[in-house]
DOLO-86531 format. One record per residue (C-alpha): x, y, z; residue number from 1; residue in three letters. Coordinates in steps of 0.02 Angstrom, whole numbers, plus 50000, padded with zeros to 5 digits. Last residue first. Layout:
[[X, Y, Z], NUM, "ALA"]
...
***
This chain:
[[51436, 38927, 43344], 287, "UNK"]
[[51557, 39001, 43238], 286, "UNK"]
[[51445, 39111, 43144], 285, "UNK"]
[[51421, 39019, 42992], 284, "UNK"]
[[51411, 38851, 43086], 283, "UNK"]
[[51251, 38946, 43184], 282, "UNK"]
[[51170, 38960, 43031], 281, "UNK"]
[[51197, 38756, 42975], 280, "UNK"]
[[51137, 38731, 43161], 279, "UNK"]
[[50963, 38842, 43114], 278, "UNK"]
[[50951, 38749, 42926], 277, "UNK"]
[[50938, 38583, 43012], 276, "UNK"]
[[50823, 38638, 43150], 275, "UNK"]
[[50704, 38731, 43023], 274, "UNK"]
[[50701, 38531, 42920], 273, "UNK"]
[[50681, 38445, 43106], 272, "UNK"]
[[50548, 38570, 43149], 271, "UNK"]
[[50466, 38532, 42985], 270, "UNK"]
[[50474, 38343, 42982], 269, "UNK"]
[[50419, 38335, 43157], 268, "UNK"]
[[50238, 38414, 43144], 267, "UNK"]
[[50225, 38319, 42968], 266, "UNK"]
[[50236, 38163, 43073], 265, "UNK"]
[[50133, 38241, 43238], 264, "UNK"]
[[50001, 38300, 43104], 263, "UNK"]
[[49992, 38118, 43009], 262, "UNK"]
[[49991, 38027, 43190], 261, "UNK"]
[[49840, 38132, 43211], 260, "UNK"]
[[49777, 38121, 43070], 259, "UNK"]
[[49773, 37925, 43079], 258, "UNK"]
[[49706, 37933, 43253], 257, "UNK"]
[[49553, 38027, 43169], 256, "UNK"]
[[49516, 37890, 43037], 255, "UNK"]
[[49488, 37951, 42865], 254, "UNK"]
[[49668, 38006, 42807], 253, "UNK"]
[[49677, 38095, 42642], 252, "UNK"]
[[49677, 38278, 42725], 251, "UNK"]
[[49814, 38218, 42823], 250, "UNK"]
[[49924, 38162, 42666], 249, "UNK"]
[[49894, 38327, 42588], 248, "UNK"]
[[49948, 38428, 42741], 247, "UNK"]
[[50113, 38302, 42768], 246, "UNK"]
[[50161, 38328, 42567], 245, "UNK"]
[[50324, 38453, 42588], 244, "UNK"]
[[50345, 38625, 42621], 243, "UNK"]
[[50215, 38675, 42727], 242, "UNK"]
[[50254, 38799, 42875], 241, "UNK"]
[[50145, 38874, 42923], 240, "UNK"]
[[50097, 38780, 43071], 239, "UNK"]
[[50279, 38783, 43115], 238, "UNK"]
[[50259, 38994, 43112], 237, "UNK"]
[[50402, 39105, 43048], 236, "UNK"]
[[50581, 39003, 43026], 235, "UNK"]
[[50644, 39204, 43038], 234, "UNK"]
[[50822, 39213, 43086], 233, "UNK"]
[[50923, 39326, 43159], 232, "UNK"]
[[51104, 39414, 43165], 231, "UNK"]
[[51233, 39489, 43268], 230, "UNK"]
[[51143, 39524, 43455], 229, "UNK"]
[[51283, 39600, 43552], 228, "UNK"]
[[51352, 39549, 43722], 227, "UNK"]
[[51498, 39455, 43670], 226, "UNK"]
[[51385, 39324, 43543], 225, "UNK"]
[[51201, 39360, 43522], 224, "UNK"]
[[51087, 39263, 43398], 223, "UNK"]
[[50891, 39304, 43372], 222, "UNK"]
[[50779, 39189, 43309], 221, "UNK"]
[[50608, 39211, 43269], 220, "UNK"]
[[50448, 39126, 43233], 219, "UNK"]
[[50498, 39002, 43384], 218, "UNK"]
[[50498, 38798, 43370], 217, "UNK"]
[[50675, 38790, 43299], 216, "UNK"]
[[50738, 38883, 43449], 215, "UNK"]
[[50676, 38721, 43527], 214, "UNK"]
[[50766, 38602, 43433], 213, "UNK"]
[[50924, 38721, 43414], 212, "UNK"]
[[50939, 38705, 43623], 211, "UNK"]
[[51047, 38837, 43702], 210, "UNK"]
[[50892, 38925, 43753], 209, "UNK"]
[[50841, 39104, 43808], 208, "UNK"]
[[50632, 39131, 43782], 207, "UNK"]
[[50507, 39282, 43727], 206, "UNK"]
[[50322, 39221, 43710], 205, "UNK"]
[[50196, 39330, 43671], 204, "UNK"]
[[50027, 39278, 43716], 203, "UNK"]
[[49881, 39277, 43607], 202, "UNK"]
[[49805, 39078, 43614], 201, "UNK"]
[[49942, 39040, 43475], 200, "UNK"]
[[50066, 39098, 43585], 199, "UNK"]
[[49988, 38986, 43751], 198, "UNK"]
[[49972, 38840, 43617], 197, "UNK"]
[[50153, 38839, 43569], 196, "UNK"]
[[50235, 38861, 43752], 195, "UNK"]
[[50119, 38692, 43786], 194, "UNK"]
[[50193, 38610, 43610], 193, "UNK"]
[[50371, 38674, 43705], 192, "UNK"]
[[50340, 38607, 43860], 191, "UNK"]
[[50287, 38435, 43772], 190, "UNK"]
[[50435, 38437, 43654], 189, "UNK"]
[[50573, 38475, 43837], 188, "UNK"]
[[50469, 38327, 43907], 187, "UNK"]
[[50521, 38227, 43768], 186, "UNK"]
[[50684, 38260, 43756], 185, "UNK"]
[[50729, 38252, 43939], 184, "UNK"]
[[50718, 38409, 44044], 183, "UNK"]
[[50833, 38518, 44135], 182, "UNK"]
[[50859, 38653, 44003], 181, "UNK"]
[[50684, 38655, 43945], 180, "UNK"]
[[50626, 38832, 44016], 179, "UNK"]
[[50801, 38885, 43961], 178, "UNK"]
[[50753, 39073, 44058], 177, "UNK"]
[[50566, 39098, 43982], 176, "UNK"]
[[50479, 39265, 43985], 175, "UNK"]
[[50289, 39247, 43954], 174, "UNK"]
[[50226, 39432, 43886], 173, "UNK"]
[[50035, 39513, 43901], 172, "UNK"]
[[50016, 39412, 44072], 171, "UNK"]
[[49852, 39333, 44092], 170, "UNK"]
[[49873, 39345, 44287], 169, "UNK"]
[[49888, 39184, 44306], 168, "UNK"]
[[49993, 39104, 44161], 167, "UNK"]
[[50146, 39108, 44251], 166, "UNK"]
[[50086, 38983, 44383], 165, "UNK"]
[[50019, 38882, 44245], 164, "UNK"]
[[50201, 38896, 44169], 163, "UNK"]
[[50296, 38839, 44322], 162, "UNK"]
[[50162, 38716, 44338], 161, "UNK"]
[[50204, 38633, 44208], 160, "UNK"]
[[50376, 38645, 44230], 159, "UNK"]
[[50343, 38548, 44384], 158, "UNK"]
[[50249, 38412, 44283], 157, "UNK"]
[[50425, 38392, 44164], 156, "UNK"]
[[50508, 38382, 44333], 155, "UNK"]
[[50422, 38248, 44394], 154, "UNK"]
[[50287, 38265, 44529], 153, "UNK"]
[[50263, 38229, 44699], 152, "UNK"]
[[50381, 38318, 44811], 151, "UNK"]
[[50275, 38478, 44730], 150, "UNK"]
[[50173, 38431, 44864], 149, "UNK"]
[[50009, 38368, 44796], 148, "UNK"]
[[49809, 38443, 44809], 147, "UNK"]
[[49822, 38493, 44618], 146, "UNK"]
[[49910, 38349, 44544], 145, "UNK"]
[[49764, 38268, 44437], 144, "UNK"]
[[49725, 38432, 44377], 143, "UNK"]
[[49915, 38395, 44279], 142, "UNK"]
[[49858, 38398, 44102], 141, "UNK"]
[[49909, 38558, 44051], 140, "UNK"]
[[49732, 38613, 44018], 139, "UNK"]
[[49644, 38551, 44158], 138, "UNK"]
[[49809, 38630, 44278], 137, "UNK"]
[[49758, 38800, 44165], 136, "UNK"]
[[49591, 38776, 44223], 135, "UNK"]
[[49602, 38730, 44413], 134, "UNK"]
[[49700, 38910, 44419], 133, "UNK"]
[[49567, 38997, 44344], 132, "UNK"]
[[49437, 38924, 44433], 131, "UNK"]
[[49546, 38973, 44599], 130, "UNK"]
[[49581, 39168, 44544], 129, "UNK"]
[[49396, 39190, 44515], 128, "UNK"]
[[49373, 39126, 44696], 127, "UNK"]
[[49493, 39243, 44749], 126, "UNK"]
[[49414, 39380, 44681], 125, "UNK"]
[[49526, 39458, 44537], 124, "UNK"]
[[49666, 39611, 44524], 123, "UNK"]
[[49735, 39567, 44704], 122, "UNK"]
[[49889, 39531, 44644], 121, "UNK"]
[[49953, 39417, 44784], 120, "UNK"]
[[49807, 39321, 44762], 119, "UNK"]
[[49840, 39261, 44589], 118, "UNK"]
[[50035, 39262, 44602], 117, "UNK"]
[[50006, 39130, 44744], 116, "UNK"]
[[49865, 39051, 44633], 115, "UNK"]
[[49986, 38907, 44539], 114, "UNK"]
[[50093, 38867, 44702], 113, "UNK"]
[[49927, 38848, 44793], 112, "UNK"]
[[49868, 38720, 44658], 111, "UNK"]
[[50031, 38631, 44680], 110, "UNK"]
[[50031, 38628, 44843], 109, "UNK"]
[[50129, 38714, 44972], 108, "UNK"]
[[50257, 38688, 45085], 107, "UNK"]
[[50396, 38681, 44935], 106, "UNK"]
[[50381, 38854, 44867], 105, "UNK"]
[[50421, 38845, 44674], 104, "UNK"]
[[50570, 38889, 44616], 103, "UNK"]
[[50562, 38821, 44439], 102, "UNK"]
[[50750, 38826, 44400], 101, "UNK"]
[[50749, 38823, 44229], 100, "UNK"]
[[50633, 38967, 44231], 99, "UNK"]
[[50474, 39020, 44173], 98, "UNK"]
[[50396, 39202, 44202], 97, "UNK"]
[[50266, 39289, 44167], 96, "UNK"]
[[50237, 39473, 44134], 95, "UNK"]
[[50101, 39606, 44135], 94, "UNK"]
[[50007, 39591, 44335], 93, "UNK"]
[[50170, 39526, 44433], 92, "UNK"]
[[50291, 39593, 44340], 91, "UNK"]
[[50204, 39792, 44333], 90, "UNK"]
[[50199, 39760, 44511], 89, "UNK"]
[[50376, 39740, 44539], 88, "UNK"]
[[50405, 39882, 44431], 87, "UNK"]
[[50291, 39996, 44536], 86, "UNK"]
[[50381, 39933, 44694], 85, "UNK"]
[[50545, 39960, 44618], 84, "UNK"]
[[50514, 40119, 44577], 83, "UNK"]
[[50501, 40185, 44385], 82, "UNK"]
[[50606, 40263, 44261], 81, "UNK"]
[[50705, 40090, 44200], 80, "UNK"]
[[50549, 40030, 44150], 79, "UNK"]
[[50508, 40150, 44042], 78, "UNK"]
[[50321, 40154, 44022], 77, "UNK"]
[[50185, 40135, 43848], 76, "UNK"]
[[49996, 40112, 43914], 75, "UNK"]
[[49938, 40230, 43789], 74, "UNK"]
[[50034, 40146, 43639], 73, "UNK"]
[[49930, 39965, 43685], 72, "UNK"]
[[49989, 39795, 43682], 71, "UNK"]
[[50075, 39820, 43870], 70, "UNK"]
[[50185, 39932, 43821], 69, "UNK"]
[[50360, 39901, 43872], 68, "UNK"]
[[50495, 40010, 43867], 67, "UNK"]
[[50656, 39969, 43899], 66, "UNK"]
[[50830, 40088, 43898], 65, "UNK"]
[[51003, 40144, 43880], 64, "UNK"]
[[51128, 40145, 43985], 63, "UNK"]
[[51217, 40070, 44178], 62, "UNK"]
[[51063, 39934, 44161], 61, "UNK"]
[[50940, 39878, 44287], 60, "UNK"]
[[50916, 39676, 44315], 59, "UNK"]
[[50718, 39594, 44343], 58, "UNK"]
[[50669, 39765, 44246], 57, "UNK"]
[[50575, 39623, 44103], 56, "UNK"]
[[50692, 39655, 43970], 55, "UNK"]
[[50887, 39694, 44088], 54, "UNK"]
[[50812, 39498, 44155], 53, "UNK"]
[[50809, 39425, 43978], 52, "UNK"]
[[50989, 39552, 43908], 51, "UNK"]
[[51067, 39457, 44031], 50, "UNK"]
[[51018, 39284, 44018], 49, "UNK"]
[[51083, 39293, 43835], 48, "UNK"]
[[51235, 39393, 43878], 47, "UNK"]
[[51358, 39286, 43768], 46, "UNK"]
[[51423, 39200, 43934], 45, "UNK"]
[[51392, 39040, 43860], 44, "UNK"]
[[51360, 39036, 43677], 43, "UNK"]
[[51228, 39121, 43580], 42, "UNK"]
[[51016, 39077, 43553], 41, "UNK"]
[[50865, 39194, 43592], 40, "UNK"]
[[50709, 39153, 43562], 39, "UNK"]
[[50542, 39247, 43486], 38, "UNK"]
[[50368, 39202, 43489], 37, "UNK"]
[[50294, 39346, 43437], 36, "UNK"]
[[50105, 39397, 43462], 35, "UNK"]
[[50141, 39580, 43487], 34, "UNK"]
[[50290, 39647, 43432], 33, "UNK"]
[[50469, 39642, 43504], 32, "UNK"]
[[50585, 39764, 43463], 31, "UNK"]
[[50796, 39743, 43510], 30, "UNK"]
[[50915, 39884, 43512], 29, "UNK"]
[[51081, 39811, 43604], 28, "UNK"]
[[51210, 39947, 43629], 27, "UNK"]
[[51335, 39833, 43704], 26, "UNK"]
[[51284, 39701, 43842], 25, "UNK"]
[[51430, 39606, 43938], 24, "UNK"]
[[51545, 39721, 43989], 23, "UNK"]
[[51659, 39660, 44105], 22, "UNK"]
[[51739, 39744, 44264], 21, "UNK"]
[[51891, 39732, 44359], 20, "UNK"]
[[51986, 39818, 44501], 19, "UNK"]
[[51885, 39804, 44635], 18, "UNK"]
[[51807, 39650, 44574], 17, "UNK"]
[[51706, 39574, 44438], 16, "UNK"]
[[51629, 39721, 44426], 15, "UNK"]
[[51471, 39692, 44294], 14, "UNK"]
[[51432, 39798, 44155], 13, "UNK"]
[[51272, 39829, 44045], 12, "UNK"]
[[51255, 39938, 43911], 11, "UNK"]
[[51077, 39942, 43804], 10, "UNK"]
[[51071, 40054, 43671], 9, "UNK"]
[[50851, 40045, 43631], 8, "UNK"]
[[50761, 39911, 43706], 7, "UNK"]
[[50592, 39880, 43669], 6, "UNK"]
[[50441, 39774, 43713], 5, "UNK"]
[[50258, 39775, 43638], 4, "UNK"]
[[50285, 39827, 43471], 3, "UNK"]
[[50103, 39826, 43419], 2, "UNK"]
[[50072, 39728, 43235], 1, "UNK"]
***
C-alpha cells in the first residue's frame, strides 16, 4: 500500500492565557495508507479533534510535520511549508470533510449546497459538476431532496449531504469530525454503511468518534489519551470478517430478501462481537 498521510513529532500548544498554556499534542507520528479506514477514539480533551484539523492543515502546529501525498510519491508536499491559499486549495481539490456540525449554507438548496465545492474548484465544467452532484444525492438516497432548503430535511438527510458535498471533488481522503455525534442509532448505522461504501469504492476514510459502535466499523483503531496516541487496534475489514456461520447460512437462503436479512444479521453479529472486544480494550486503558 501508498502511505498517503503522515505526521512525524507533532507538538501542539494552546495559551490559555497570558500566563498559561497547555500542550495538548506530544510527538505524535501517525501513517496512514491508502485505502484505510481508520478512527480515532480517547477521552475528552485527549487531542482527538486536534491532531484531525493539525492532519488536513485546517490547524498549524508549533513542531513537527504532515505530509500528504495524494496516493502517489511524486505528488508528496508538507503541508505545513505551503501558503494558505495553496493549502486551502489542496482541501478543496484532495480532502473532504464531514462534521458534526454540518454547516451547510442555509439560502441554498440542497443540490447547491452539494456543487458549491464543485464550482468553486473550477477543476470540472459545471455541468459535469451538476451530474455528479445529482449522482451522489441518487446514491445516498436523498435525490428526492435536491430542490429543498436544508429547513427540510432531518438531520440524518443533512449528514447526507454533508458527505455528498464532501464527495465532490473525488477527494483522495474523507476527514470526519464525530460525523455521527448528533444522530440517533440508526441514522448514526446508515452514515456509517454510507462511510463503508465510499472506502470500499477507494476512498480513505480517517474519522474522530467517541462512539465504540462506530470505531467498531473502521479497519483500524487508534487510541490517544493527553495528547499522545498509546495503542491501536486492528478489527481489519467487517466484510472480512467471518467468524461464525452467517456466510454459510446466506449461501443456503433461496429468496433474495432472505439474504438480505441473513447479511444485515451476520452484518450485526460481527460489529457487535469487534464492539465487545474494542470496550474490553478501552477498560485496559482506563477508558
Amino acid at each position: 500500500m501508498n502511505t498517503l498521510l503522515e505526521s512525524v513529532n507533532l507538538n501542539k500548544t494552546y495559551r490559555v492565557d497570558a500566563r498559561n498554556e497547555q500542550q495538548v499534542l506530544f510527538d505524535v507520528n501517525l501513517r496512514v495508507e491508502a485505502g484505510e479506514f481508520v478512527s480515532v477514539m480517547g477521552p475528552s480533551g485527549s487531542g482527538k479533534s486536534t491532531l484531525l484539523y493539525a492532519l488536513c492543515g485546517m490547524d498549524r502546529v508549533d513542531s513537527g510535520s504532515v505530509r500528504f501525498a495524494g496516493g502517489t510519491p511524486e505528488s508528496l508536499v508538507t503541508l505545513e511549508t505551503l501558503p494558505e491559499k495553496e493549502l486551502a486549495r489542496l482541501r478543496l481539490e484532495r480532502m473532504g470533510f464531514v462534521f458534526q456540525e454540518i454547516h451547510l449554507l442555509r439560502n441554498l438548496t440542497v443540490m447547491d449546497n452539494v456543487i458549491l465545492s464543485g464550482y468553486l474548484s473550477g477543476r470540472r465544467p459545471r455541468g459535469e459538476v451538476n451530474a455528479r452532484g445529482r449522482a451522489l444525492l441518487e446514491r445516498t438516497g436523498i435525490a428526492e431532496l435536491a430542490g429543498r432548503r436544508i429547513t427540510q430535511a432531518s438531520g440524518g438527510q443533512l449528514q447526507r449531504v454533508g458527505i455528498c458535498r464532501a464527495l465532490i471533488n473525488e477527494p483522495d481522503i474523507l476527514f470526519g469530525d464525530e460525523p455521527t455525534g448528533a444522530l440517533n442509532s440508526r441514522a448514526s448505522e446508515e452514515i456509517m454503511d454510507l462511510l463503508t461504501e465510499v472506502n470500499c469504492d477507494g476512498t480513505t476514510v480517517l474519522l474522530v468518534t467517541h462512539d465504540v459502535r462506530v470505531a467498531a466499523c473502521t479497519h483500524r483503531v487508534l487510541l490517544m489519551k493527553d495528547g499522545r496516541l498509546v495503542s491501536e487496534q486492528r478489527p481489519g475489514p467487517v466484510e472480512d470478517d467471518d467468524e461464525g456461520e452467517g456466510e454459510a447460512e446466506i449461501g443456503r437462503r433461496e429468496a433474495v430478501v432472505g439474504r438480505r436479512e441473513a447479511e444485515i444479521g451476520r452484518r450485526e453479529a460481527v460489529v457487535g462481537r469487534r464492539e465487545a472486544a474494542l470496550m474490553e480494550w478501552l477498560r485496559d486503558y482506563g477508558v
